[in-house]
DSSP file (Angstrom, degrees, kcal/mol; ACC not computed):
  #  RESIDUE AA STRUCTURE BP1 BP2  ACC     N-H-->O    O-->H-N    N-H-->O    O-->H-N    TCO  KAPPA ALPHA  PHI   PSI    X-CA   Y-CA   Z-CA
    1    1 A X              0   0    0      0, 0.0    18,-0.0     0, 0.0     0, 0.0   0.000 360.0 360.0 360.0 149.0   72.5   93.2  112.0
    2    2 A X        -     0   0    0      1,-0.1    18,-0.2     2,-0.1     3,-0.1  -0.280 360.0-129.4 -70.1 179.1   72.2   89.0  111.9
    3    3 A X  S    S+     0   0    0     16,-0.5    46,-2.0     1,-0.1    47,-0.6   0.247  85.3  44.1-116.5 -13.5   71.9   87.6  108.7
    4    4 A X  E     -AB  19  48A   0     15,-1.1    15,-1.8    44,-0.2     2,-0.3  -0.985  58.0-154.1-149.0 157.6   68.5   85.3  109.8
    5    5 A X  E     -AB  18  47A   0     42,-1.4    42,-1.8    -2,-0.3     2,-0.7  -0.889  10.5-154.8-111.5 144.5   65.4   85.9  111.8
    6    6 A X  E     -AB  17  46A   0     11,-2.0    11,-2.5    -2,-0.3     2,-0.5  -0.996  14.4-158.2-135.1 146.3   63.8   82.7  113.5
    7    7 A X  E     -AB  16  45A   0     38,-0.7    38,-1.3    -2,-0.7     2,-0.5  -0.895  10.7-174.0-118.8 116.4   60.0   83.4  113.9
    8    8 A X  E     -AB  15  44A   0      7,-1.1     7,-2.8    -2,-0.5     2,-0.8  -0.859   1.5-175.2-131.4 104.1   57.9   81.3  116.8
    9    9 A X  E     -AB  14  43A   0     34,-2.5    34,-1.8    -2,-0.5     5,-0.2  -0.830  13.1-171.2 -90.6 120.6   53.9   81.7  117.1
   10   10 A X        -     0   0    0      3,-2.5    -1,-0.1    -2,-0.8     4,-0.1   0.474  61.2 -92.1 -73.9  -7.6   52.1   80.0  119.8
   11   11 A X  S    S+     0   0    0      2,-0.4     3,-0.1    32,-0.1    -2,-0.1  -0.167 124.1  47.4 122.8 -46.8   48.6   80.9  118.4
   12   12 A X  S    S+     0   0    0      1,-0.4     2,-0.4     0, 0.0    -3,-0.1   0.846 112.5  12.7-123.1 -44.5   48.6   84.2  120.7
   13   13 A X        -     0   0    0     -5,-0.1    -3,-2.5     2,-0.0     2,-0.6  -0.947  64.4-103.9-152.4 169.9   52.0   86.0  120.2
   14   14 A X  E     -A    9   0A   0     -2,-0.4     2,-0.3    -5,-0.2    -5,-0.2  -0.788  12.6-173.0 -71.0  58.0   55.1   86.5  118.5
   15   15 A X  E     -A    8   0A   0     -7,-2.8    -7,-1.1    -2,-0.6     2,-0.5  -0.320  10.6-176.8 -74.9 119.6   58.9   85.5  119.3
   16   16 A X  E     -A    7   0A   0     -2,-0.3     2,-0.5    -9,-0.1    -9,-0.2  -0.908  12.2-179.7-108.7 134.5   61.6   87.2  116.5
   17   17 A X  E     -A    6   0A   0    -11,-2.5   -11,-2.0    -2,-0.5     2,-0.6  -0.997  18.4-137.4-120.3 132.6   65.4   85.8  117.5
   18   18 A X  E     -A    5   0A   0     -2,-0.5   -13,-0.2   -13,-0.2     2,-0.1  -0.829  22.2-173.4-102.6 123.3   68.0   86.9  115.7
   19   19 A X  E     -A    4   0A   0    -15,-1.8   -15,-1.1    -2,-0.6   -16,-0.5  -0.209  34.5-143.9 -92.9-167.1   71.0   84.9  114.3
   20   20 A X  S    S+     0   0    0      1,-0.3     2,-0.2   -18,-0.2     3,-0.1   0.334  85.0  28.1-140.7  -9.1   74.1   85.0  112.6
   21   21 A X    >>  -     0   0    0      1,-0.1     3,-2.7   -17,-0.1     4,-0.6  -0.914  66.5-118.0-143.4 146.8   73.5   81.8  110.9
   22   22 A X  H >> S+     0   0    0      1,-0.3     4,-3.0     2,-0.2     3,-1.7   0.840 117.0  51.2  -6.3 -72.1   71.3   78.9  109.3
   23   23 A X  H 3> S+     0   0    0      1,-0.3     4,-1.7     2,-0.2    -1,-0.3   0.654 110.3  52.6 -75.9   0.5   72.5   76.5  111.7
   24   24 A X  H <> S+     0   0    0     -3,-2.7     4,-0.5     2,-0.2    -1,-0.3   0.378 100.6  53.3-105.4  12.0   71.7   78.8  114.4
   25   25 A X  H <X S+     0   0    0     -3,-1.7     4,-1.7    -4,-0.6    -2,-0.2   0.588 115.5  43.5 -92.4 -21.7   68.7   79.3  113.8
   26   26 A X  H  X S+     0   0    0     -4,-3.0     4,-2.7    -5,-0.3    -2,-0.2   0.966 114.3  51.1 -49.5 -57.3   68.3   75.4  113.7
   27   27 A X  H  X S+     0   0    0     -4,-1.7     4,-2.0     2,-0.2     5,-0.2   0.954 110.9  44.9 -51.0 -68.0   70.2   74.9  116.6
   28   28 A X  H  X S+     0   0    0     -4,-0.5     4,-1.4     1,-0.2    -1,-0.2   0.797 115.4  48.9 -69.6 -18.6   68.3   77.4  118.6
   29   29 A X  H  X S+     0   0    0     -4,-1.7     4,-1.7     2,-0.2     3,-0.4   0.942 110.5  51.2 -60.7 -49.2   64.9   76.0  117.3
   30   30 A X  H  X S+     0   0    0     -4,-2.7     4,-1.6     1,-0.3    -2,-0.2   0.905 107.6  51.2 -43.7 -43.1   66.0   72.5  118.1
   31   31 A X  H  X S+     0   0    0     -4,-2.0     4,-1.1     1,-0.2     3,-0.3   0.807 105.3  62.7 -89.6  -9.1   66.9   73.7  121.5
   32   32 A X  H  <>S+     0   0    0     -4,-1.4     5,-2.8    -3,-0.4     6,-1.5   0.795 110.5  34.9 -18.7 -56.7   63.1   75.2  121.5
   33   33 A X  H  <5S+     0   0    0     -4,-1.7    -1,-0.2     4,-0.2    -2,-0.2   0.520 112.1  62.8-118.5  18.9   61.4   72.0  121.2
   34   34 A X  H  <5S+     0   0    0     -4,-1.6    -2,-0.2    -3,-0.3    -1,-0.2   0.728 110.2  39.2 -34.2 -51.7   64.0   70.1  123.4
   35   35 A X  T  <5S-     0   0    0     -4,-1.1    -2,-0.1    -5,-0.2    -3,-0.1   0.226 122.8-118.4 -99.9  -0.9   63.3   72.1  126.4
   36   36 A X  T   5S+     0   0    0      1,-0.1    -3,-0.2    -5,-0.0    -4,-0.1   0.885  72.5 135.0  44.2  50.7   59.1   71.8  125.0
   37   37 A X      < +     0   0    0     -5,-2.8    -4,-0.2    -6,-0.1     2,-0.1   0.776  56.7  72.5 -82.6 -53.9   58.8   75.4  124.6
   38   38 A X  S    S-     0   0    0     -6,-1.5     2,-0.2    -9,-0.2   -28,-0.1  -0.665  70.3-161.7 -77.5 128.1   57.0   74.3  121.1
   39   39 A X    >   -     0   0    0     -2,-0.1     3,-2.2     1,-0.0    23,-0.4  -0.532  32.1 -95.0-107.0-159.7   53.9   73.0  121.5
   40   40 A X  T 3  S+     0   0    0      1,-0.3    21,-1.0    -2,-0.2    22,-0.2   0.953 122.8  49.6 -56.3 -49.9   51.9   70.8  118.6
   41   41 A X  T 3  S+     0   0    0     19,-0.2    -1,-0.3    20,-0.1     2,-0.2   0.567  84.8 118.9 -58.4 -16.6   50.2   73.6  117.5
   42   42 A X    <   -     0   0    0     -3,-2.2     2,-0.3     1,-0.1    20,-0.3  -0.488  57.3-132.7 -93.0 155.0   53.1   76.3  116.9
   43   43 A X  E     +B    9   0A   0    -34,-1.8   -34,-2.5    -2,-0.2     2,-0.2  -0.657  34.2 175.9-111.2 112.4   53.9   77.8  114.0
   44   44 A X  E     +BC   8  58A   0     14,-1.2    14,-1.2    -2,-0.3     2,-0.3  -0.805  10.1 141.7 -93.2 151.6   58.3   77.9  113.2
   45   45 A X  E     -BC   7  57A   0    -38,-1.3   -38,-0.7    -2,-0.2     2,-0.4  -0.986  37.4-119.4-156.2-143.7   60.3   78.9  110.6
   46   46 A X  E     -BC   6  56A   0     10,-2.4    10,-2.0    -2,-0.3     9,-1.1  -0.976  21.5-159.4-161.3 130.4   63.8   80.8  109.4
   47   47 A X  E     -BC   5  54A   0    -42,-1.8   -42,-1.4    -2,-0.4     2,-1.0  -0.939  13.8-137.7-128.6 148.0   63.9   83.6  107.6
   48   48 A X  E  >> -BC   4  53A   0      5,-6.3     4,-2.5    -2,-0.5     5,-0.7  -0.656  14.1-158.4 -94.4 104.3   66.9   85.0  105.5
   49   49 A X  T  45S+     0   0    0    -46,-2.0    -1,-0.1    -2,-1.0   -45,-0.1   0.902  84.6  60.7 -63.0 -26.3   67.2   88.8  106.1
   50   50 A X  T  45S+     0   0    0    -47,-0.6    -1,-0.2     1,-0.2   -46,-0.0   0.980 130.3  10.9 -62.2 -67.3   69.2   89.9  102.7
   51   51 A X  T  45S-     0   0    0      2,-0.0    -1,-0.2     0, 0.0    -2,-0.2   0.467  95.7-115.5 -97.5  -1.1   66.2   88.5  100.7
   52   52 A X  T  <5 +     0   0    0     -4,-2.5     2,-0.3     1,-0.3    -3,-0.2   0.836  55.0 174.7  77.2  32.1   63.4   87.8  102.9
   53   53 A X  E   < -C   48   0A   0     -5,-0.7    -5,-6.3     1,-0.1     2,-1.1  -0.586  35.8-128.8 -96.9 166.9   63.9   84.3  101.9
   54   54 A X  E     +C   47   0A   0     -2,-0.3    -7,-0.2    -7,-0.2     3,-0.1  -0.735  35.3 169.0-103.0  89.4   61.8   81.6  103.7
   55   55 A X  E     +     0   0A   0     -9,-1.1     2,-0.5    -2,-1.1    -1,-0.2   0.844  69.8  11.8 -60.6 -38.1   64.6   79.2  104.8
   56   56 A X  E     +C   46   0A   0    -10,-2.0   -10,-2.4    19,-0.0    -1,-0.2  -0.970  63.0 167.5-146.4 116.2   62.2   77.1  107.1
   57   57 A X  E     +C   45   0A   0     -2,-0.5   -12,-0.2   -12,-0.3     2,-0.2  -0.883   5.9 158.6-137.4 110.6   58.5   77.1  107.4
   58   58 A X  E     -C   44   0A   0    -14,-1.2   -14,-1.2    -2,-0.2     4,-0.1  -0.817  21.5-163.0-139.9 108.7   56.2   74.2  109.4
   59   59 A X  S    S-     0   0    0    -16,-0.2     2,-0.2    -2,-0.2    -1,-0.1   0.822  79.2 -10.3 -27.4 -52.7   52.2   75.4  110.7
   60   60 A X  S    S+     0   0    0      1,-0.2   -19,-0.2   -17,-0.1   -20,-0.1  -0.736 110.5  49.0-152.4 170.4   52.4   72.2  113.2
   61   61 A X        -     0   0    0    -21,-1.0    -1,-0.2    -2,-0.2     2,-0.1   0.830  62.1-174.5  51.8  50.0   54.1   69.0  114.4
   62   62 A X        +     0   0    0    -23,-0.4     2,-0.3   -20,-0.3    -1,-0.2  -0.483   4.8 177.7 -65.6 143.3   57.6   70.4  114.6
   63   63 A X     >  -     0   0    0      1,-0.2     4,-0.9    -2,-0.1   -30,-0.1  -0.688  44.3-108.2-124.5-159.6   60.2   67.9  115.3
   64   64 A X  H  >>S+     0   0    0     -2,-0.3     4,-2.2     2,-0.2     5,-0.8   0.686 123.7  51.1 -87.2 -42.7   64.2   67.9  115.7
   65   65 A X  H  45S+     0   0    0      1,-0.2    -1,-0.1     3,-0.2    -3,-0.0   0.850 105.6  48.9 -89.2 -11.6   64.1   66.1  112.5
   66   66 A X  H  45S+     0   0    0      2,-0.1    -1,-0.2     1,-0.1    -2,-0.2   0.903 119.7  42.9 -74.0 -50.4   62.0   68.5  110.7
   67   67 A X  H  <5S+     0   0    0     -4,-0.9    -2,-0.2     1,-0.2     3,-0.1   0.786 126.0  23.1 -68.8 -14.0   64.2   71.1  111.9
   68   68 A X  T ><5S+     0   0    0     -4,-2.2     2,-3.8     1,-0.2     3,-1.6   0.792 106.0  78.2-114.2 -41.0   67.5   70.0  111.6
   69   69 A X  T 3 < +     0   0    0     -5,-0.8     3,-0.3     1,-0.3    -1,-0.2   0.107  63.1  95.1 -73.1  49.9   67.0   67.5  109.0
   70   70 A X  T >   +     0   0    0     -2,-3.8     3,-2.4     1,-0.2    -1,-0.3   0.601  54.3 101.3 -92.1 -23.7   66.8   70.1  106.1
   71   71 A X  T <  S+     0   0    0     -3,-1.6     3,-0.2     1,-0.2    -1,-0.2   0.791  74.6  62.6 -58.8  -8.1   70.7   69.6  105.2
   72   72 A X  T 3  S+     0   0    0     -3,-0.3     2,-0.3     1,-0.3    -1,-0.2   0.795 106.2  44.7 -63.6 -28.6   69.8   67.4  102.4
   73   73 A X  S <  S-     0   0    0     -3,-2.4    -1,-0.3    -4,-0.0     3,-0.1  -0.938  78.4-153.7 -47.3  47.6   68.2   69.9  100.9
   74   74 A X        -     0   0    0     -2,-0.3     2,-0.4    -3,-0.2    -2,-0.0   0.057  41.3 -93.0 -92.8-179.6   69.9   73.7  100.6
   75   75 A X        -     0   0    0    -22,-0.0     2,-0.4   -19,-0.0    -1,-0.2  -0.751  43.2-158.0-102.4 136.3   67.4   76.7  100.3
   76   76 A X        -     0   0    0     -2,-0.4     5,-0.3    -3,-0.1     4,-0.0  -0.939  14.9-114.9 -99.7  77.6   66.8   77.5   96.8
   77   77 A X     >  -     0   0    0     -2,-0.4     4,-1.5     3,-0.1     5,-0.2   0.236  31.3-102.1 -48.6-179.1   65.6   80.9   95.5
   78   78 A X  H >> S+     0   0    0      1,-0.2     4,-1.3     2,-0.2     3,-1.0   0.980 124.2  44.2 -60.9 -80.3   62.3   81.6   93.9
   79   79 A X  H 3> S+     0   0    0      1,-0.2     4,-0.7     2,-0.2    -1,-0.2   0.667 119.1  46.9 -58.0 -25.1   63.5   81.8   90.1
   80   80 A X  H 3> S+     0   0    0      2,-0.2     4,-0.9     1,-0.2    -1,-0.2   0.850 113.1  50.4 -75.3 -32.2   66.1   78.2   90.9
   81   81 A X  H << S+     0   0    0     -4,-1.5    -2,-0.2    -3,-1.0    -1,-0.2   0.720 124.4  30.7 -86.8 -15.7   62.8   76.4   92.7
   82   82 A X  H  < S+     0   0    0     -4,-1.3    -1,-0.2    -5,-0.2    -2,-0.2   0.658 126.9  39.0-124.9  -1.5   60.7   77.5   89.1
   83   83 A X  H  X S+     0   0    0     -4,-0.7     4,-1.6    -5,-0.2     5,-0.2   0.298  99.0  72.9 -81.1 -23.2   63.5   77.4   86.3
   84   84 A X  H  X S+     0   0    0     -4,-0.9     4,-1.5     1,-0.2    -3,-0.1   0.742 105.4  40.5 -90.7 -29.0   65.3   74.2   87.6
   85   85 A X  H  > S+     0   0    0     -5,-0.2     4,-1.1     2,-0.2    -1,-0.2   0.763 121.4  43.2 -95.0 -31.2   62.1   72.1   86.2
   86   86 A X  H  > S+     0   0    0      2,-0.2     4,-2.8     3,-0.2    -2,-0.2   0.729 108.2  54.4 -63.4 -42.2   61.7   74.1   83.0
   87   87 A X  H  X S+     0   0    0     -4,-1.6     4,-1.0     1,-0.2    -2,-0.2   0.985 113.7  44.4 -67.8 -51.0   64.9   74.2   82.4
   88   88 A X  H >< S+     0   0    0     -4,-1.5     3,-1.0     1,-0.2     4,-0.4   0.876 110.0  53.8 -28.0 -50.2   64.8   70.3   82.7
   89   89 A X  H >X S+     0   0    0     -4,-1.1     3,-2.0     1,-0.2     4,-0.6   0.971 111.5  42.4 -67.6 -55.7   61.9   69.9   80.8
   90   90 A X  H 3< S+     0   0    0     -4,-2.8    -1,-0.2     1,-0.3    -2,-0.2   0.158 107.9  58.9 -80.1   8.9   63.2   71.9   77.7
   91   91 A X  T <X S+     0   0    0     -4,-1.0     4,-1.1    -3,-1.0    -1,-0.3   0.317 111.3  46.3-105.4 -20.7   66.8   70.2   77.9
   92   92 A X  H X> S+     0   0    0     -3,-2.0     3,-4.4    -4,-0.4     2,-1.7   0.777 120.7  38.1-119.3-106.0   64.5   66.6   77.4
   93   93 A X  H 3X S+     0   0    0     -4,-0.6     4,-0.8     1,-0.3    -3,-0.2   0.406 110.6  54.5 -28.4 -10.6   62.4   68.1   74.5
   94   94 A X  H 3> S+     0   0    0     -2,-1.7     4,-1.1    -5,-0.2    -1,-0.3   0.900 114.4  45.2 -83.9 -49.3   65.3   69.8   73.2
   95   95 A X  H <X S+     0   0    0     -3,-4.4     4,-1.5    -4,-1.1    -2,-0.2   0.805 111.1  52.8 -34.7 -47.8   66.9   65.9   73.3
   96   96 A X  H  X S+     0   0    0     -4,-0.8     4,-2.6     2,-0.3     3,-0.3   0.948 112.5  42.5 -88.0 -45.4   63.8   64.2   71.8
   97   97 A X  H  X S+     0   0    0     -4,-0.8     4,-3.7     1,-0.3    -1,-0.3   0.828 105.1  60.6 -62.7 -30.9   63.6   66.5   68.8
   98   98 A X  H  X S+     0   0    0     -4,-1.1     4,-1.8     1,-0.2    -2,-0.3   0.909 113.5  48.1 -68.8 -40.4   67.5   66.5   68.1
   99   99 A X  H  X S+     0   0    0     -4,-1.5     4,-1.1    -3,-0.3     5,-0.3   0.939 106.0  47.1 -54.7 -60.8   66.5   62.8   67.7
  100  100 A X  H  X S+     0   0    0     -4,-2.6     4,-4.9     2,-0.3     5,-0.4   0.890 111.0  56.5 -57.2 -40.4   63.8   63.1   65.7
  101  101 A X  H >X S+     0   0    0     -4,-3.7     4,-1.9     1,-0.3     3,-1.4   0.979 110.9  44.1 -55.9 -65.0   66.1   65.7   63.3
  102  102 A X  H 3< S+     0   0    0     -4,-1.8     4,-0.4     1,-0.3    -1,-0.3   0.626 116.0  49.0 -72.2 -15.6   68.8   62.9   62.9
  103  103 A X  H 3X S+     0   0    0     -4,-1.1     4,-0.6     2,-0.2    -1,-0.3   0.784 118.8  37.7 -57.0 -49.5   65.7   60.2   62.2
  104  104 A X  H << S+     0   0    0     -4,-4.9    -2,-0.2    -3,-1.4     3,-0.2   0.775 115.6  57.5 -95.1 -22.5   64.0   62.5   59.6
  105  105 A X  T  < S+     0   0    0     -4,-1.9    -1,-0.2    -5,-0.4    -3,-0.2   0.720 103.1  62.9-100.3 -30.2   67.9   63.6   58.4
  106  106 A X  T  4        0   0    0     -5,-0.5    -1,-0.2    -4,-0.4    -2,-0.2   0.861 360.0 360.0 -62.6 -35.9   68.4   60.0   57.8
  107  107 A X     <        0   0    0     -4,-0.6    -1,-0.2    -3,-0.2    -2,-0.1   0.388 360.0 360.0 -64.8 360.0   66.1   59.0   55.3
């Protein structure tokens, strides 16, 4: 079985392709709305079969640079995309109090 699914709605029906990788599922989106097979309206995305994660998702306006230009960006699970800001936050507060200790520890 591929490893990614890439999902195209026109409004009326359904295309599932299956890849063997990210960048071919890019690739073969890109070559989607090269060839104007996507119109404004159609719904893309990329989906990761092992976890059903949602690599790529855009309702409307797809471009070549919405699609390919993701590499800045790697796909993130659920618990990294909602821990990764907590954990920040409680690394900062953790900071500001170690401060406060060595202020108060001073006196």
């Amino acid at each position: 079985m591929k490893d990614y699914i890439v999902v195209h709605y026109d409004g009326n029906s359904t295309n599932l392709t299956y890849t063997d990788t990210e960048e071919d599922a890019r690739a073969y989106l890109a070559a989607l709305i090269t060839t104007n097979q996507v119109r404004k309206d159609d719904t893309l995305s990329i989906v990761r079969v092992c976890d059903d994660y949602l690599v790529y998702f855009k309702r409307r306006n797809n471009t070549l640079k919405t699609v390919l230009g993701k590499k800045a960006q790697t796909s993130v699970s659920w618990s990294e995309f909602w821990l990764g800001p907590t954990q920040e936050l409680l690394t900062k507060l953790y900071k500001k109090l170690a401060n406060l200790g060595v202020a108060s520890g001073g006196r």
